[in-house]
N, C-alpha and C positions, 0 to 999 in steps of 0.2 A: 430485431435489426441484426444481421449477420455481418458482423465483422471480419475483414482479409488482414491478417499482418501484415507489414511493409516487408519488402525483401530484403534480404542482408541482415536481420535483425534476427541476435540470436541469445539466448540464455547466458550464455558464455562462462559455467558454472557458476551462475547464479542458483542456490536453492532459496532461496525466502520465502517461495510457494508452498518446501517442502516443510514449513516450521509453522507461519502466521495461521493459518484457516482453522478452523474444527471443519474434521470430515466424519461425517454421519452413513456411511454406506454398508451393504452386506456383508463385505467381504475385509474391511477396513474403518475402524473408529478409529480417530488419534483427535485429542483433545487441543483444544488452540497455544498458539504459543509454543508449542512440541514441538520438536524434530521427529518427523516421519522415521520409523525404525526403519524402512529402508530407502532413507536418504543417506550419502555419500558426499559430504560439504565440499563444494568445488565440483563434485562431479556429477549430482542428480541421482537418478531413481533407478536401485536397483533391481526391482522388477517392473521396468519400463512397458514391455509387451503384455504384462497385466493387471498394470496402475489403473483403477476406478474413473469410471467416466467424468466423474468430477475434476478428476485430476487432468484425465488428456484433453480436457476441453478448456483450463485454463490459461490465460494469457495476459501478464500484466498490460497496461495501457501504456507502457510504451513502447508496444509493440503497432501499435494504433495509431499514435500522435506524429506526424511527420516533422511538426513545429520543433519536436522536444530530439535534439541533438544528444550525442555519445553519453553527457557529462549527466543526463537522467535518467541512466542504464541503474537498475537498483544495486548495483554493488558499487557502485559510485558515489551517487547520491546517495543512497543508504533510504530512500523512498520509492514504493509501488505505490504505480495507482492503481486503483481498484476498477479494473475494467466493468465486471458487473453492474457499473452503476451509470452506466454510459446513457443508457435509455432514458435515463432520469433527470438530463439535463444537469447532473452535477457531478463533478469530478471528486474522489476523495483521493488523500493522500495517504497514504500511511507510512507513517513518519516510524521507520524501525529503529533511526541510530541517529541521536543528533550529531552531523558532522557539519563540517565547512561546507557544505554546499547550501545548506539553509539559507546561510546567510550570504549569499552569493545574488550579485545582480540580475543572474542567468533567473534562478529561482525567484526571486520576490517577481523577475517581467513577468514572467510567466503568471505566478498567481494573478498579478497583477492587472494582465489582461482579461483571463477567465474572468475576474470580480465587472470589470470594466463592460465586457460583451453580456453580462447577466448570465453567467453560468456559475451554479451554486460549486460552491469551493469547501470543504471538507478537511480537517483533518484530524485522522483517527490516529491511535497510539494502545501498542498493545498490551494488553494484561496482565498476569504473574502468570504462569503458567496454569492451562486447564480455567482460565478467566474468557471472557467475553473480550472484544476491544471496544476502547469508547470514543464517538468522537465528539466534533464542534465546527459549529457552521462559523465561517470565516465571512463571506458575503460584509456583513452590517461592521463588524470591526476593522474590517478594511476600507469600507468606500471612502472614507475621510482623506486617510492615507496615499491609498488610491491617486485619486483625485487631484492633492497637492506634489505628486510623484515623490513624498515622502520617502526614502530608501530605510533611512534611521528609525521612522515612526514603523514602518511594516515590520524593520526586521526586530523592532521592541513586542507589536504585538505579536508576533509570528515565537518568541521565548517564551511572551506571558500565558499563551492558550496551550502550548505544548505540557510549560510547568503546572497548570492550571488543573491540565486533565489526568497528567502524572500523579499529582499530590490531594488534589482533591474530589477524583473521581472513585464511586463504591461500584465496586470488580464484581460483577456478577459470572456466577461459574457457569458452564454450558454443559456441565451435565454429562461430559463425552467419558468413557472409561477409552484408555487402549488396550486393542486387542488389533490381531492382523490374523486374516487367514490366507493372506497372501505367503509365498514359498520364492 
């Protein structure tokens, strides 16, 4: 399924692309959790015209979502979603920085509705650096909540699965060494 970005939507020195992923390619390893050594925080990629196809082909989802207004821009919200997983009928989240927005009405409609239309709801959290990310299906811990348009109940469980996967999740490493043979 080939994806169009919406127009007007822009990175806007967002790098969070350039830190969250492990990249596996030729010419570029950089382990998850890292900052891309030729990333520029605030400004992106300084070998832009020779960034790894992995790289120029990515695009967080909400660059996709027309629903999701300014305040879900990732340096706002402090959450990407994870386009890649668009196919799959389920949204994840990845929740980089717990801020005010979590807990924000904007935030819980939104899951809210996902869980409600039956689209699997996701949220991932990242690793220590050179770790895996883990996540947790949200679906079954919400419908309750959901349901009763609980605000207070969602935004209790939406603390307890972040702290959950932070404290009691085992971080698997991915194995990536850094190396760049980018210039």
């Amino acid at each position: 399924m080939a994806l169009t970005p919406i127009s007007g939507r822009a990175c806007d020195g967002c790098t969070a692309c350039c830190s969250f992923p492990p990249i596996r390619t030729e010419v570029l390893q950089k382990p998850a959790n890292t900052l891309c050594p030729h990333c520029t925080i605030g400004q992106g990629c300084g070998v832009y015209a020779a960034r790894p196809a992995v790289c120029q082909g990515f695009f967080c989802g909400w660059f996709f979502l027309p629903e999701l207004g300014p305040e879900w821009h990732p340096n706002h919200s402090g959450v990407v979603i994870r386009s890649e997983y668009f196919s799959q009928d389920t949204i994840t989240l990845l929740v980089l920085h717990l801020t005010a927005f979590l807990v924000s009405e904007d935030f819980a409609g939104m899951v809210g509705s996902w869980v409600e239309a039956g689209i699997g709801v996701e949220f991932e959290r990242l690793g220590p650096p050179g770790y895996l990310p883990a996540k947790m299906r949200m679906n079954e811990l919400l419908e309750e909540a959901v349901a009763a348009r609980d605000l207070r109940e969602m935004h209790k469980i939406f603390a307890w699965s972040l702290a959950h996967i932070d404290q009691d999740h085992t971080w698997e490493p991915d194995g990536v060494v850094l190396h760049t043979d980018l210039a």
